[in-house]
VEXZA-153414 format. One record per residue (C-alpha): x, y, z; residue number from 1. Coordinates in nm, 4 decimals. Each point is the difference from the previous one (the first is absolute). Layout:
// residues N
((X,Y,Z),NUM),
...
***
This chain:
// residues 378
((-10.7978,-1.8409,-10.5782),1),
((-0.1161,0.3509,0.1422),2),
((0.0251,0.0392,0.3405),3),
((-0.3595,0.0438,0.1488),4),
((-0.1481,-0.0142,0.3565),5),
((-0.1862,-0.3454,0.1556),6),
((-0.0603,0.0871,0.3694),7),
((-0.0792,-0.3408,0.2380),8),
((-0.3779,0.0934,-0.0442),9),
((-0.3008,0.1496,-0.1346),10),
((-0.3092,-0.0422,0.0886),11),
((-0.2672,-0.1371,-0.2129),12),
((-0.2756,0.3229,0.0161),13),
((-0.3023,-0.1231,-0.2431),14),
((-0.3048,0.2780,-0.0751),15),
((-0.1791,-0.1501,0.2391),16),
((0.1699,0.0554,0.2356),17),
((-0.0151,0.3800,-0.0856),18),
((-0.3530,-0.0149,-0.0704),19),
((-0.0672,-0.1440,0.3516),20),
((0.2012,0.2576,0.1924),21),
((-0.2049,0.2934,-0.2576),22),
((-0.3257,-0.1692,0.2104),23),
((0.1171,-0.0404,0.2893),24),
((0.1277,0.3866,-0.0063),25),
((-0.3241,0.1143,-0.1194),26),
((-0.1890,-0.2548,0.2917),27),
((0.1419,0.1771,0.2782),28),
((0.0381,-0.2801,0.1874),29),
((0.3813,-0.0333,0.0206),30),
((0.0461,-0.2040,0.3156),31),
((-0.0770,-0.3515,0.0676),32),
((-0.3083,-0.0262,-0.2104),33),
((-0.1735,-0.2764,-0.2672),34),
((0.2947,-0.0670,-0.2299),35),
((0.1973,-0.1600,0.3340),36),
((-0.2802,-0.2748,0.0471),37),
((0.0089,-0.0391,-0.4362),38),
((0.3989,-0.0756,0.0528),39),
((-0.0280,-0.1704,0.2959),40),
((-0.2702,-0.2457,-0.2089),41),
((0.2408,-0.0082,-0.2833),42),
((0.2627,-0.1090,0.2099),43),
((-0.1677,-0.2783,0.1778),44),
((-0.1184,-0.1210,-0.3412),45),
((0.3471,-0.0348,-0.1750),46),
((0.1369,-0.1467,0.3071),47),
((-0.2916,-0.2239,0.1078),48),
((-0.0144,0.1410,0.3488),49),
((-0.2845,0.1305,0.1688),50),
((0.1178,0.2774,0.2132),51),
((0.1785,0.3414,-0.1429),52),
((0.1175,0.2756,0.1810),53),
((0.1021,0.3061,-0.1756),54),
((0.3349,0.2047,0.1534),55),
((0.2024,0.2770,-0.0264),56),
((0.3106,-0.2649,-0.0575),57),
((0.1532,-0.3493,0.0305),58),
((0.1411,0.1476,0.3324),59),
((-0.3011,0.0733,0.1716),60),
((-0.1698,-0.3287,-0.1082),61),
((0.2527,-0.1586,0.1402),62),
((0.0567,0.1628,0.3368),63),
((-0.4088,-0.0300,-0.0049),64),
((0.0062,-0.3623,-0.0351),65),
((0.2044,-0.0352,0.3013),66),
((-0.1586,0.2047,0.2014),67),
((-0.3157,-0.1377,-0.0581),68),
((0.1296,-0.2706,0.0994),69),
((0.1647,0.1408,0.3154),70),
((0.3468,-0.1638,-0.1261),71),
((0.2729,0.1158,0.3132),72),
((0.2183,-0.2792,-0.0149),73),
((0.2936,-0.0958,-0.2778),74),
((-0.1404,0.0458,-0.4006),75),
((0.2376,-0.2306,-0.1995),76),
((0.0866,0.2103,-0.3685),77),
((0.2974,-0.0191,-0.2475),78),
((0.2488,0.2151,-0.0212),79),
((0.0203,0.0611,-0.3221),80),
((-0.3337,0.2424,-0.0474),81),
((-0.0739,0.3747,0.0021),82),
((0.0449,0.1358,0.3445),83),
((-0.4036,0.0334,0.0607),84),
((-0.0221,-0.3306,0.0509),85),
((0.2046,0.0177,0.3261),86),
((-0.1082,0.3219,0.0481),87),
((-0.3944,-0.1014,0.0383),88),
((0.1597,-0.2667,0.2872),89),
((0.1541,0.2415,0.1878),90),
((-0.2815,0.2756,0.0043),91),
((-0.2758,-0.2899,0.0947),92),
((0.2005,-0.0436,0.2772),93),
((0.1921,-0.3779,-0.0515),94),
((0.3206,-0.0415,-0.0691),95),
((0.1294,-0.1163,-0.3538),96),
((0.2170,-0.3041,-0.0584),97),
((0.1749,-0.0064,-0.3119),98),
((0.0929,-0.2978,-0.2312),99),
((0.1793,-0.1341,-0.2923),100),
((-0.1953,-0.0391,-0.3516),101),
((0.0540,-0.2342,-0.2978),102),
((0.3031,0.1166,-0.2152),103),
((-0.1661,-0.1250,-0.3298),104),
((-0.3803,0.1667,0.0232),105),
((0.0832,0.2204,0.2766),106),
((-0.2571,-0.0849,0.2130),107),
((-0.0413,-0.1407,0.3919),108),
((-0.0626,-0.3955,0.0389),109),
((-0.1474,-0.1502,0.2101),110),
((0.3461,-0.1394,0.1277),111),
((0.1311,0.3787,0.0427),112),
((-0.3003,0.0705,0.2289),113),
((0.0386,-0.3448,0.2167),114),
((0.3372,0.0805,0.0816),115),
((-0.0947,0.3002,0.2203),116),
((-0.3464,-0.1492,0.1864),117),
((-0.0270,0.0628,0.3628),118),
((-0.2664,-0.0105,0.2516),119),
((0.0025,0.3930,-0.0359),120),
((-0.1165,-0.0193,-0.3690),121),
((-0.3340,0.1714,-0.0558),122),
((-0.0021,0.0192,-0.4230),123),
((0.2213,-0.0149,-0.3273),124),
((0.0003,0.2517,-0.2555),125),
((0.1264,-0.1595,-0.3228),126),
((0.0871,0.2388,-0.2659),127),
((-0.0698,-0.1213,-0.3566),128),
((0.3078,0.1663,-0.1653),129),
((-0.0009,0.1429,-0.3797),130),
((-0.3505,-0.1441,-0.1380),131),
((0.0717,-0.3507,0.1019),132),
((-0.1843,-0.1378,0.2573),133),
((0.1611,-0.2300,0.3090),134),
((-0.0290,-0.3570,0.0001),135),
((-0.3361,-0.0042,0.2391),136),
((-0.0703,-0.3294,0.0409),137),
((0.2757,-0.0452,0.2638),138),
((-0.0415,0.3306,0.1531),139),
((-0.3995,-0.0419,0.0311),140),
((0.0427,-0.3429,0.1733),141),
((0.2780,0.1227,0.1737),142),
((-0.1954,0.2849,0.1429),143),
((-0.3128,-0.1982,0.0523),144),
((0.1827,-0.2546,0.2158),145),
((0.1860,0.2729,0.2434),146),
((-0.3495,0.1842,0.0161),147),
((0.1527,0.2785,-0.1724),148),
((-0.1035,0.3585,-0.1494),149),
((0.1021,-0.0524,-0.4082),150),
((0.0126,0.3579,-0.1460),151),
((0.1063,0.0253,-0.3953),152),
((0.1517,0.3136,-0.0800),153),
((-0.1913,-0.0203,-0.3276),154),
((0.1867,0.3910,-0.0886),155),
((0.1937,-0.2126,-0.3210),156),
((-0.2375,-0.2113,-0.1212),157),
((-0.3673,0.0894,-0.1059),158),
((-0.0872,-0.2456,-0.2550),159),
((0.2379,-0.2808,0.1009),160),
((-0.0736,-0.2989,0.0852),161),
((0.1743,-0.3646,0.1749),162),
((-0.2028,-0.2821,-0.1030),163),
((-0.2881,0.1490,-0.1652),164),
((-0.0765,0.2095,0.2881),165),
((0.0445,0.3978,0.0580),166),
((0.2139,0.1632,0.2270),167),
((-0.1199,0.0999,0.2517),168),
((-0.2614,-0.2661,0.0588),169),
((0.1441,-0.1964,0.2207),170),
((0.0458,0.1979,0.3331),171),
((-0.0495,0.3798,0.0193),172),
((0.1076,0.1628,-0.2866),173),
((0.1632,0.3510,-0.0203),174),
((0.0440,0.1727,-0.3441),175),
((0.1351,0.3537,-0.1140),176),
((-0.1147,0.2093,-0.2835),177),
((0.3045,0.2416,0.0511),178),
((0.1138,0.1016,-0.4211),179),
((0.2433,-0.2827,-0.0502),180),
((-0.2585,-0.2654,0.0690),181),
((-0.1979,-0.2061,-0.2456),182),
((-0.3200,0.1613,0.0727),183),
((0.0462,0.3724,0.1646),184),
((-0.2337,0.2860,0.1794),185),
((0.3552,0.2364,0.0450),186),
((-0.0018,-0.1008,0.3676),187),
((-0.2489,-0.2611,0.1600),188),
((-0.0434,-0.3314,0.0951),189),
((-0.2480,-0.3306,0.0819),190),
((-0.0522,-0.2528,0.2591),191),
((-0.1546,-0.3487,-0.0977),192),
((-0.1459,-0.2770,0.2793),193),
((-0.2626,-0.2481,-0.0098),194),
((-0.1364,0.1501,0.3654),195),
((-0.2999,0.2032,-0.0511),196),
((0.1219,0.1183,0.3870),197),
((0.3755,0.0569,-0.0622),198),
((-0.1088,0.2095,-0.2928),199),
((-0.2440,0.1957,0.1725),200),
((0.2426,0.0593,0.2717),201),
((0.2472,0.1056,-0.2828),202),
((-0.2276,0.2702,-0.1389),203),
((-0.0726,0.1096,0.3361),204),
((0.3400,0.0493,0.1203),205),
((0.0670,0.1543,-0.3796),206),
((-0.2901,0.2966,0.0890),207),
((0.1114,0.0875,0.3688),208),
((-0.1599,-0.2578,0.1732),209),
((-0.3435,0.0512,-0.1303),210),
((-0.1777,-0.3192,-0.1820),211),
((-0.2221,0.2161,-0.1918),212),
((0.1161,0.1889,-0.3278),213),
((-0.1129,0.3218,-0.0637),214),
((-0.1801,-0.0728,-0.3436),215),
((-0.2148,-0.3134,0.2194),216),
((-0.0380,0.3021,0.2531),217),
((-0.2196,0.1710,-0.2306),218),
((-0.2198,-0.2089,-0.0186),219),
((-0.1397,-0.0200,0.3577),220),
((-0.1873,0.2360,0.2234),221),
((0.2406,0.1838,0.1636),222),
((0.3063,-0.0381,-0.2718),223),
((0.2658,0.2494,0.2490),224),
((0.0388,-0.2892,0.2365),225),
((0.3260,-0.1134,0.0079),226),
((0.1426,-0.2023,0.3154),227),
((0.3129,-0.1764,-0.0322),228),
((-0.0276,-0.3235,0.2013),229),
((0.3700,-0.1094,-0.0564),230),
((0.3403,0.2301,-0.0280),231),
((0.0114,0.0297,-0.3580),232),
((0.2070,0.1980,-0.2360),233),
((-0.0646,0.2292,-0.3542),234),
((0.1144,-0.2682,-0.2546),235),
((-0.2857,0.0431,-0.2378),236),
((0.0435,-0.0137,-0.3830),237),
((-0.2228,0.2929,-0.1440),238),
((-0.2192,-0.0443,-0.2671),239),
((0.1615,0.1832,-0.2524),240),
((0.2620,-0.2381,0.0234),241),
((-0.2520,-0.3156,0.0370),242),
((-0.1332,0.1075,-0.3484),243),
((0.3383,-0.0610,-0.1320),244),
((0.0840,-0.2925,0.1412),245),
((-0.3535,-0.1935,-0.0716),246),
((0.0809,0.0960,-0.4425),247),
((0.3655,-0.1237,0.0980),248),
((-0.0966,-0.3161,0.0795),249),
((-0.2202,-0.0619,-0.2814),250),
((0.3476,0.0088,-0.2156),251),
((0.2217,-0.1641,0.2657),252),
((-0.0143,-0.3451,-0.2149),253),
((0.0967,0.2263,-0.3158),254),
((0.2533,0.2220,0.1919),255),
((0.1856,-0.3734,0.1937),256),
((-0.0381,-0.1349,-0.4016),257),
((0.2141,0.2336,-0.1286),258),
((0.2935,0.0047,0.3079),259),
((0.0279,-0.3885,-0.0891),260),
((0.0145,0.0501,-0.3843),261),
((0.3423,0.2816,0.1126),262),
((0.0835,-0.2241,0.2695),263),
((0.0205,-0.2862,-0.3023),264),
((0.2332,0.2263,-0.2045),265),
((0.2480,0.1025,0.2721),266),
((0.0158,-0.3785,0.0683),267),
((0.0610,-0.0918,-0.3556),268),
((0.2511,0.2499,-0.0561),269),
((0.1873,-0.0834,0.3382),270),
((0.0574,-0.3994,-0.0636),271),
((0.1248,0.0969,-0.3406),272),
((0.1975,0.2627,0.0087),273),
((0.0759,0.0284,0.3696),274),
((0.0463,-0.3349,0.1708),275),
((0.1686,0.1350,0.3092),276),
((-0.2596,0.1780,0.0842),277),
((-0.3170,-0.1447,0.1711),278),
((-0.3624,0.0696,-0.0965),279),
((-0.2549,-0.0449,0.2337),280),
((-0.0803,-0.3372,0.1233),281),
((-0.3759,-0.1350,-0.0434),282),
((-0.1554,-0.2915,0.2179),283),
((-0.1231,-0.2389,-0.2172),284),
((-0.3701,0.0680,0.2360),285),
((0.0333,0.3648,-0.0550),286),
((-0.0724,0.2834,-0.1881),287),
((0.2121,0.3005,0.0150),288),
((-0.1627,0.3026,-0.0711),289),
((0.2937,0.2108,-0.0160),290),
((-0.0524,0.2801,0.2033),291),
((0.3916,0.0283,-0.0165),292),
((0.2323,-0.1735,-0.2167),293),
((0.2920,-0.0548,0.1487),294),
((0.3310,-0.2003,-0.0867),295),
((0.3264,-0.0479,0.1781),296),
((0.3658,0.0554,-0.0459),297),
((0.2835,-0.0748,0.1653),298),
((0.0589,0.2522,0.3177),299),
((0.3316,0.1880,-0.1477),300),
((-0.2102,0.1306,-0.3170),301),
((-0.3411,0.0574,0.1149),302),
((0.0276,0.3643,0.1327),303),
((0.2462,0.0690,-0.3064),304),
((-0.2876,-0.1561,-0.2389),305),
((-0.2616,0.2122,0.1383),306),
((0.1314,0.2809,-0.0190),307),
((0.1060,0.0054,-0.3218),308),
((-0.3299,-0.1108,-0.1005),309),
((-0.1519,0.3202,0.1874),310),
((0.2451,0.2191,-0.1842),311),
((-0.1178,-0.0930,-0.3476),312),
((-0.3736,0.0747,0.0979),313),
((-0.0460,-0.3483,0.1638),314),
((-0.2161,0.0180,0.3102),315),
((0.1520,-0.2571,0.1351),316),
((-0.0116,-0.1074,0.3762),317),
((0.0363,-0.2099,0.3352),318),
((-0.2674,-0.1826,0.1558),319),
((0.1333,-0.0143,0.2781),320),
((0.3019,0.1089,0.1283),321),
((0.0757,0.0278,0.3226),322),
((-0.2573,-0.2872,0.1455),323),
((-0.1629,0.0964,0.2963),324),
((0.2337,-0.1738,0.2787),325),
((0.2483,0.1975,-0.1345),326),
((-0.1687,0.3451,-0.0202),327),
((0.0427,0.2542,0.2998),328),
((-0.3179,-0.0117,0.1327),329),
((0.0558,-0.3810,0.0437),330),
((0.3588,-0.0377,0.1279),331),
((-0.1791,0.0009,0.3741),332),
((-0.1162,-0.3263,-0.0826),333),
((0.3395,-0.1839,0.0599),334),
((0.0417,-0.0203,-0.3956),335),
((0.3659,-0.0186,-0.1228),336),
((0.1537,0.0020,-0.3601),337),
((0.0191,-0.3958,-0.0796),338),
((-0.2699,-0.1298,0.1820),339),
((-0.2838,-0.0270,-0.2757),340),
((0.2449,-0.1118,-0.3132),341),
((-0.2127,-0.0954,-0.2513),342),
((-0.1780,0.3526,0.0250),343),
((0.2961,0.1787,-0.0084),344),
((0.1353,-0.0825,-0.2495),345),
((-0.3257,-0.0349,-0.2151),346),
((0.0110,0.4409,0.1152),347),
((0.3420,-0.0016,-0.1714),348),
((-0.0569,-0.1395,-0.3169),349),
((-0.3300,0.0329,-0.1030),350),
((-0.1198,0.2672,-0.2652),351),
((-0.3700,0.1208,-0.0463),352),
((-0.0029,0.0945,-0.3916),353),
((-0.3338,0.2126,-0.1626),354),
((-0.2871,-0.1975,-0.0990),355),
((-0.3640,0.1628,-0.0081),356),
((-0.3285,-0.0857,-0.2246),357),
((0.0574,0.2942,-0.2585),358),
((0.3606,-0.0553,-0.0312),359),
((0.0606,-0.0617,-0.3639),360),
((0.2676,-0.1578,-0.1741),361),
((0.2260,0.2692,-0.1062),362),
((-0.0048,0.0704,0.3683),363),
((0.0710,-0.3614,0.0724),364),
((0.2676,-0.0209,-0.2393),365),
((0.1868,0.3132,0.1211),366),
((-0.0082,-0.1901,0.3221),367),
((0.1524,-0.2984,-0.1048),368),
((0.2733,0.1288,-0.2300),369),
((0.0757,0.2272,0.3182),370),
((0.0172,-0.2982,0.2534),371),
((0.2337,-0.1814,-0.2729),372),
((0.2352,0.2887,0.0017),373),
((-0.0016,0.0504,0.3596),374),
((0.0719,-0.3945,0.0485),375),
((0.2937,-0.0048,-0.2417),376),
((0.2817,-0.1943,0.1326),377),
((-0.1863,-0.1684,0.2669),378),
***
């Protein structure tokens, strides 16, 4: 087979989406504007919620939800996550305690989190890893009984659900819509709650403080005042992007449909032809969405694997690698080599391989016979 090109991801782009951002153009009302409040409604609709905030990212929804919640103690969050999710602790002012997560879906239990309670614990951020949601039912009692903040770091898993219900739906939910996600705006994110108040207080500190938007402005007498009555920041979505994201989500079921039907195929073809190597594990009360694929290897061949994969036009990579205790910004913490070992070594031998709506099967194929090569001898 020809060698062609399969990079981790491409976004799904429909005409709609073009055809929105031709009227928003021609509008000329590019910032915050009516499209936020249609995706915010589209939003709480898929995920049976009634509040929806719309961001400028995951991040800022979720340094906003703990600063709306004046969080200043210890936030409890796995390891094994993109840095932002530490990152948000740290700039809210409270200090980030790191845990272990389930080798097999890769996600924090409620048994990880337990294990590092104190009296200084103010919240938990769980981190719903891959597409796959955590096993809540734990983690919300869990939370409930310790009087806890539960954030879900929703970023992975639009469209998944643990028992029938969404992520995000059962604390506050944080989701990204950066280009490798399963619905995406380029950059931006959302913040679901079932507090009219927290919400409010979300927008608010979203628009610099003020708890008017500009576009309900306009409709009042005297539409230039503006008076922040909180310290707030600029981590508003535009409407340009708004308009994308509201005809994104009307596909999201279509565009999560097609990542399991690939997800299927990689699986099929790993039990039969390559038994050493694990596919991604599925709770039995979960479905994965695939936001990543991901499957594992043993430590000594991982970095060998991918990057032979990469140099036959493979885009294949790490998610993640370093985990946070062990990146430089977080050595300060007290954090040595050894001390989270599930996660670690999960960061050695895990492999993120290309999966995206569009992708078609030659492309799939290409993939395959590539990671079959690459695992030779193994």
């Amino acid at each position: 087979m020809k060698q062609i090109d399969v990079p981790l991801c491409v976004p799904d782009i429909g005409e709609e989406e073009f055809a929105a951002v031709k009227e928003v153009l021609s509008s000329g009302w590019l910032a915050h504007g009516p499209y936020n409040k249609k995706f915010e409604d589209a939003f709480c609709s898929h995920l049976s919620v009634p509040c929806a905030v719309t961001m400028n990212s995951c991040t800022s929804a979720l340094e906003a939800a703990l600063k709306v919640s004046n969080i200043k103690g210890e936030v409890i969050a796995p390891s094994f996550t993109w840095v932002a999710t530490a990152n948000c602790i740290v700039t809210a002012g409270a200090t980030p305690v790191l845990c272990e997560v389930d080798p097999a879906s890769r996600n924090v239990t409620a048994e990880h989190i337990a294990a590092h309670i104190t009296p200084r614990t103010e919240a938990v951020i769980i981190v719903h890893y891959g597409g796959q949601m955590c096993q809540m039912d734990g983690i919300v009692e869990l939370c409930e009984r310790h009087n806890l903040l539960l954030i879900e770091d929703s970023a992975e898993t639009l469209g998944a659900t643990w028992k029938g219900r969404q992520a995000g739906s059962f604390g506050v939910g944080c989701f990204s819509f950066f280009p490798t996600k399963n619905v995406t705006t380029g950059e931006g994110g959302m913040l679901t709650c079932h507090d009219a108040d927290f919400a409010a207080r979300a927008k608010a500190m979203s628009g610099h403080g003020v708890f008017s938007t500009t576009l309900a402005r306009e409709k009042e007498e005297r539409p230039w005042l503006r008076a922040a009555e909180i310290p707030g920041h600029n981590w508003r979505m535009s409407n340009l992007l708004a308009a994308i994201g509201f005809h994104q989500m009307q596909r999201l079921d279509e565009m999560n449909a097609a990542r399991q039907r690939l997800a299927a195929r990689y699986d099929e073809f790993i039990g039969s032809e390559l038994p050493m190597v694990k596919a991604p594990f599925v709770n039995e009360h979960a479905t994965h969405v695939y936001q990543m694929y991901t499957i594992e290897v043993p430590e000594d061949r991982r970095n060998g694997i991918v990057m032979d994969l990469r140099a036959h036009g493979v885009g294949a990579s790490v998610h993640f690698d370093p985990p946070v205790h062990l990146q430089p910004a977080y050595l300060d913490l007290g954090w040595k080599d050894g001390e989270l070992p599930l996660t670690e070594k999960l960061s050695r031998e895990l492999i993120t391989l290309p999966i995206f709506p569009k992708m078609t099967q030659v492309e799939q194929d290409w993939v395959i016979e590539r990671l079959k090569l690459a695992c030779a001898g193994m």
